[in-house]
LOSE-194655 format. One record per residue: chain; y, x, z of N, C-alpha, C in turn. Coordinates in Angstrom, 2 decimals. Each point is the difference from the previous one (the first is absolute). Layout:
pt mol:A nY:Y nX:X nZ:Z caY:Y caX:X caZ:Z cY:Y cX:X cZ:Z
...
***
This chain:
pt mol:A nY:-1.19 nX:0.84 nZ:0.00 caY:1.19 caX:-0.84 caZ:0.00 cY:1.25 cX:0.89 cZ:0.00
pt mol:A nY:0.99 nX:-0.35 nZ:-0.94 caY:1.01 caX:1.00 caZ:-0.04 cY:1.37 cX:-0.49 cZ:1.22
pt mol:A nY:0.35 nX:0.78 nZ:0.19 caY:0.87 caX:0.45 caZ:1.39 cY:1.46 cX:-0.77 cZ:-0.39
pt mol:A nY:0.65 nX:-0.55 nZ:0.01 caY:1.34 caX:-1.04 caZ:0.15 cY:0.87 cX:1.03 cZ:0.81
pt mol:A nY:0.73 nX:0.48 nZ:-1.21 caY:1.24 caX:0.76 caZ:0.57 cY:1.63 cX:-0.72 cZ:-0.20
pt mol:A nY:1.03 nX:0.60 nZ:0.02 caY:0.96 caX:-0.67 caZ:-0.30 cY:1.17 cX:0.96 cZ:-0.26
pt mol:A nY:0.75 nX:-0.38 nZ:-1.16 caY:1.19 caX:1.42 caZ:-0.50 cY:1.66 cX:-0.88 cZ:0.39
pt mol:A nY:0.77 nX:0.25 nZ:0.56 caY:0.89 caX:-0.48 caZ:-0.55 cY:1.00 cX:-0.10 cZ:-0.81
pt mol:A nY:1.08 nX:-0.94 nZ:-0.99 caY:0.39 caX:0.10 caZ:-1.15 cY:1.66 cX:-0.48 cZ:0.68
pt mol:A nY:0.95 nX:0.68 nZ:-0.28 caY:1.24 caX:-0.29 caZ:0.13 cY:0.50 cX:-0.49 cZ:-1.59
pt mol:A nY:1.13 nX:-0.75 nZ:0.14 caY:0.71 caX:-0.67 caZ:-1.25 cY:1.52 cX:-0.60 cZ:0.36
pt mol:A nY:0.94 nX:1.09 nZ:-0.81 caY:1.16 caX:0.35 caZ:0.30 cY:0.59 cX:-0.58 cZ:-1.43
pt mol:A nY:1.13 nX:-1.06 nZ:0.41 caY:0.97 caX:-0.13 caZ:-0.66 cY:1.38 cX:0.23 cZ:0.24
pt mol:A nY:0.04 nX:1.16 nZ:-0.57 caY:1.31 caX:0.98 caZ:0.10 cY:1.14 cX:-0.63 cZ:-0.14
pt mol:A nY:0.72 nX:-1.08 nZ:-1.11 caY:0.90 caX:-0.89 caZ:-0.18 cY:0.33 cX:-0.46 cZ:1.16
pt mol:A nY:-1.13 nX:-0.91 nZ:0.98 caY:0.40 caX:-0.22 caZ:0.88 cY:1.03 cX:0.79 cZ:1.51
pt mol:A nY:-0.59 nX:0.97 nZ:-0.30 caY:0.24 caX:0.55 caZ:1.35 cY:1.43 cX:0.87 cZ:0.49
pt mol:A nY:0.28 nX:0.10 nZ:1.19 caY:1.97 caX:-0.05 caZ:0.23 cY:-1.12 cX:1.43 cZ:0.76
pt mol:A nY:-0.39 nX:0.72 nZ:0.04 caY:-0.44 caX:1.42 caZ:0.49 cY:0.04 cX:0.16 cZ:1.44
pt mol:A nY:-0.26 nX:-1.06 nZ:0.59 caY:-0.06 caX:-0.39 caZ:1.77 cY:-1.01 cX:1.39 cZ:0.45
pt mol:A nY:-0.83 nX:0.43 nZ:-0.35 caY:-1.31 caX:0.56 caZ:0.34 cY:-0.41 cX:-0.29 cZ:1.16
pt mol:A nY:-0.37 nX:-1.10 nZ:-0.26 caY:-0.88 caX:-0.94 caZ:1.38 cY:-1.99 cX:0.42 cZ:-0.35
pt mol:A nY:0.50 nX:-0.42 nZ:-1.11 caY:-1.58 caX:0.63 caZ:-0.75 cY:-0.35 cX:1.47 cZ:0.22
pt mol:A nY:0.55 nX:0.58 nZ:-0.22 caY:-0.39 caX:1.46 caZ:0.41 cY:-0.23 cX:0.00 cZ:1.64
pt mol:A nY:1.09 nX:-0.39 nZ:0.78 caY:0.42 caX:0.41 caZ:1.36 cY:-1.65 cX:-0.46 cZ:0.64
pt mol:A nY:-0.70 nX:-1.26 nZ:-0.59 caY:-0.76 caX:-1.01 caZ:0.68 cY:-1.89 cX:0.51 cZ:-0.34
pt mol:A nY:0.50 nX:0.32 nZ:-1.08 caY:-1.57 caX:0.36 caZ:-0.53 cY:-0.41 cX:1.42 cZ:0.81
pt mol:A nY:-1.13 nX:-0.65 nZ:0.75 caY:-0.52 caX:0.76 caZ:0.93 cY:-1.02 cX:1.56 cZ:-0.50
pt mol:A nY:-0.25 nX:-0.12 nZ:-1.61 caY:-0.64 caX:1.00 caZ:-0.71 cY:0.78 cX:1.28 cZ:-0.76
pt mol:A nY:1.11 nX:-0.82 nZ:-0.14 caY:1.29 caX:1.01 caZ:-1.04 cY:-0.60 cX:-0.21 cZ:-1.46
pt mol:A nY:-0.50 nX:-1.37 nZ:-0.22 caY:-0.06 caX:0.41 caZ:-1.37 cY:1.20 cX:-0.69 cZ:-1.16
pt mol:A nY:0.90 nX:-0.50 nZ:0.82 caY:1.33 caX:0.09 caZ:-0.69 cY:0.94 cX:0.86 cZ:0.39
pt mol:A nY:0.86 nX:0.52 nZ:-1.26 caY:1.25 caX:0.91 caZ:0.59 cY:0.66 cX:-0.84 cZ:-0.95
pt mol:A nY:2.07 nX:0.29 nZ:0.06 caY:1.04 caX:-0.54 caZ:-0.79 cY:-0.77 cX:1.28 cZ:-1.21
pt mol:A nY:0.63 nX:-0.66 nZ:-0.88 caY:0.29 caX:0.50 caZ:-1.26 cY:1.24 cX:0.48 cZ:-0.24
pt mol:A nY:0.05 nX:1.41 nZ:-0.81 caY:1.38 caX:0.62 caZ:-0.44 cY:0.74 cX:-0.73 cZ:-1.15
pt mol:A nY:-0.49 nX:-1.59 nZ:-0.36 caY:0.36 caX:-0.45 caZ:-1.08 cY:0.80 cX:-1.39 cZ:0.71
pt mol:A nY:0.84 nX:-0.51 nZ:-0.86 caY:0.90 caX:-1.06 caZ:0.13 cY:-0.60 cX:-1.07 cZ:-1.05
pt mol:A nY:0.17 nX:-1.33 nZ:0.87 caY:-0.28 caX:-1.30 caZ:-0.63 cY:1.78 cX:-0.12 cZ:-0.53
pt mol:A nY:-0.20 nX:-1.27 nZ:-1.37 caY:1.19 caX:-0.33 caZ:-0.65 cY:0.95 cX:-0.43 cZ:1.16
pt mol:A nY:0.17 nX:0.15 nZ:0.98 caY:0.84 caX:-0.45 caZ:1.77 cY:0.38 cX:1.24 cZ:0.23
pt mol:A nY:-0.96 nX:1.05 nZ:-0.19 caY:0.93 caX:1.60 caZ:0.51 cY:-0.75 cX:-0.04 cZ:1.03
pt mol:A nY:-1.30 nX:-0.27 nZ:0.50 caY:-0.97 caX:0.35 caZ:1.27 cY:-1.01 cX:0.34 cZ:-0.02
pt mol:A nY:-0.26 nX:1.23 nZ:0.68 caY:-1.10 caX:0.67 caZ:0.19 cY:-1.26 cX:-1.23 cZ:0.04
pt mol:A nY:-1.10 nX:0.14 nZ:-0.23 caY:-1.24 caX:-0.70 caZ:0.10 cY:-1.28 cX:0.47 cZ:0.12
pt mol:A nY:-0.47 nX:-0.95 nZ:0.91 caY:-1.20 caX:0.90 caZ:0.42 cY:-1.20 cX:0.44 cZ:-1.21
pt mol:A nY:-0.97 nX:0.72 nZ:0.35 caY:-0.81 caX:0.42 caZ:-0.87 cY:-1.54 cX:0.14 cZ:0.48
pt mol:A nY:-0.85 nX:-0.37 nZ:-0.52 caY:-1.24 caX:-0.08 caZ:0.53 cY:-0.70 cX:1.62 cZ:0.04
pt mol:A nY:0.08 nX:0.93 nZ:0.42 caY:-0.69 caX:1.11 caZ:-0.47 cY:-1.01 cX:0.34 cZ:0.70
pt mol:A nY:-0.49 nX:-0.58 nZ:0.76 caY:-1.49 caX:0.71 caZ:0.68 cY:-1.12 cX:-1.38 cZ:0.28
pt mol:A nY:-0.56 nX:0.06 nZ:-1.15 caY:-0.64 caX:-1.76 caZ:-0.32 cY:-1.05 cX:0.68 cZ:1.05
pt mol:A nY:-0.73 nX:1.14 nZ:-0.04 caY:-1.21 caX:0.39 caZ:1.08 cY:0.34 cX:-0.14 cZ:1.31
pt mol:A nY:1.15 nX:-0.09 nZ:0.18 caY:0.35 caX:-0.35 caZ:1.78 cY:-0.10 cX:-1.28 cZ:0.28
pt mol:A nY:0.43 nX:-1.07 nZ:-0.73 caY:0.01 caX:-1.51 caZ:0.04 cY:-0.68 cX:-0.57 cZ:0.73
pt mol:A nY:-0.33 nX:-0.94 nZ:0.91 caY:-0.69 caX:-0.85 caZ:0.34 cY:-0.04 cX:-1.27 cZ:-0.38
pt mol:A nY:1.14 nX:-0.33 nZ:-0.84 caY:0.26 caX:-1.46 caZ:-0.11 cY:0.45 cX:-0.94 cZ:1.42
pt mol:A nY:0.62 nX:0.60 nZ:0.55 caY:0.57 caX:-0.89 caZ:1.92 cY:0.56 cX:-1.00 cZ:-0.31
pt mol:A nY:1.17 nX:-0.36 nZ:-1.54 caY:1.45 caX:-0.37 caZ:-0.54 cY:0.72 cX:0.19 cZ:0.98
pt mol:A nY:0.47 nX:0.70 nZ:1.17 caY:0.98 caX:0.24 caZ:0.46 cY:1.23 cX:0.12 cZ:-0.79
pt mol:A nY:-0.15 nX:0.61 nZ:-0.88 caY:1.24 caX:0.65 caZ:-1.32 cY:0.45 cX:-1.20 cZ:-0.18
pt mol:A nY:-0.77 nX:-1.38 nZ:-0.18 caY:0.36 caX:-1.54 caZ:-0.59 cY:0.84 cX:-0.89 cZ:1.13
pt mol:A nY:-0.80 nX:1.18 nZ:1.07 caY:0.29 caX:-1.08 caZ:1.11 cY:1.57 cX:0.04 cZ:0.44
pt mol:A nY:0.37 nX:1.09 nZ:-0.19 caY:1.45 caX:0.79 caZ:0.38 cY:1.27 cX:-0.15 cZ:-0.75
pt mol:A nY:-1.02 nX:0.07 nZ:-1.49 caY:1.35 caX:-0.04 caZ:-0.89 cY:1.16 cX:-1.42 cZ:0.37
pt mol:A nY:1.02 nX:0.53 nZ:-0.09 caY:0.90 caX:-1.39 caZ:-0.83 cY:0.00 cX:-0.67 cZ:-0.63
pt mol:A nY:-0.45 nX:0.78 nZ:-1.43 caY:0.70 caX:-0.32 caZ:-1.15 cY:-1.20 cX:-0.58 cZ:-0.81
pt mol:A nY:-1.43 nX:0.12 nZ:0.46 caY:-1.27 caX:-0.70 caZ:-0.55 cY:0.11 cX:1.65 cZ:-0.87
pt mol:A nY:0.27 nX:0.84 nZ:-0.36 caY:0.08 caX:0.63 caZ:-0.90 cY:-1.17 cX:1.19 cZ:0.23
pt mol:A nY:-1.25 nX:-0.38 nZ:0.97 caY:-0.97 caX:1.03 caZ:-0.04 cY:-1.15 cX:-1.09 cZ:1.11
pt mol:A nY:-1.33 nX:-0.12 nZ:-0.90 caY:-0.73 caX:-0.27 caZ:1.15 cY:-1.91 cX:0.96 cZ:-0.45
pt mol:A nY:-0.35 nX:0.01 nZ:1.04 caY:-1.61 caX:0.61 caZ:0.22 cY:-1.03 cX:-0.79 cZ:0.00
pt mol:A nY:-1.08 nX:0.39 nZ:-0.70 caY:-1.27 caX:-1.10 caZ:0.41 cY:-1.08 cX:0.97 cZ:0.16
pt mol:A nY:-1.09 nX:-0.50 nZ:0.67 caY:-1.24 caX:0.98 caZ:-0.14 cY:-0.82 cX:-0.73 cZ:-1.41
pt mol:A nY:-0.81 nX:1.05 nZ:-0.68 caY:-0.80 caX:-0.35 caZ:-1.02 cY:-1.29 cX:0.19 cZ:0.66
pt mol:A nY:-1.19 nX:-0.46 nZ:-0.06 caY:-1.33 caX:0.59 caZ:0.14 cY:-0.72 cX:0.66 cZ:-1.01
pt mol:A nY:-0.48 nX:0.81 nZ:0.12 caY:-1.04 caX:1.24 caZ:-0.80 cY:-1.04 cX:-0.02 cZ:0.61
pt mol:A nY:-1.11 nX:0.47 nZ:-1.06 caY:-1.38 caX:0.15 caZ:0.36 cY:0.07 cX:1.21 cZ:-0.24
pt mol:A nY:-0.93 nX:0.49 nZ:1.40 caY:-0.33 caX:1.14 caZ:0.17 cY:-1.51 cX:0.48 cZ:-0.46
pt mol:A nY:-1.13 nX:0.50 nZ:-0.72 caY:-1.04 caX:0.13 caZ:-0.64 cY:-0.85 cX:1.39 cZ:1.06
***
């Protein structure tokens, strides 16, 4: 029987977001940092870069303001 693991997947909409970094400050793994790039607003936005740290918690969803980032866990089979 194969083993039920779980990855988690962040999903960032940059438009949205006024660069609060609630998402970064909250995510207990670090697998978001701001980004050196500007949304059409002129604000930093977060960036997903360490998908292997993830758990999927949505804390990031839970925090934001602006709806402009939330987390889910996916499940994977492990073999």
């Amino acid at each position: 029987m194969a083993k039920k693991k779980f990855r988690g997947l962040v999903f960032i909409k940059p438009e949205r977001c006024k660069g609060c970094e609630y998402c970064v400050e909250f995510c207990p793994t670090g697998a978001i940092t701001m980004s050196h790039k500007f949304n059409s607003k002129g604000y930093h936005y977060p960036e997903f870069t360490a998908p292997d740290k993830c758990t999927g918690c949505g804390l990031c969803g839970m925090y934001c303001p602006d709806f402009a980032i939330y987390g889910m866990r996916e499940a994977i089979e492990e073999g």
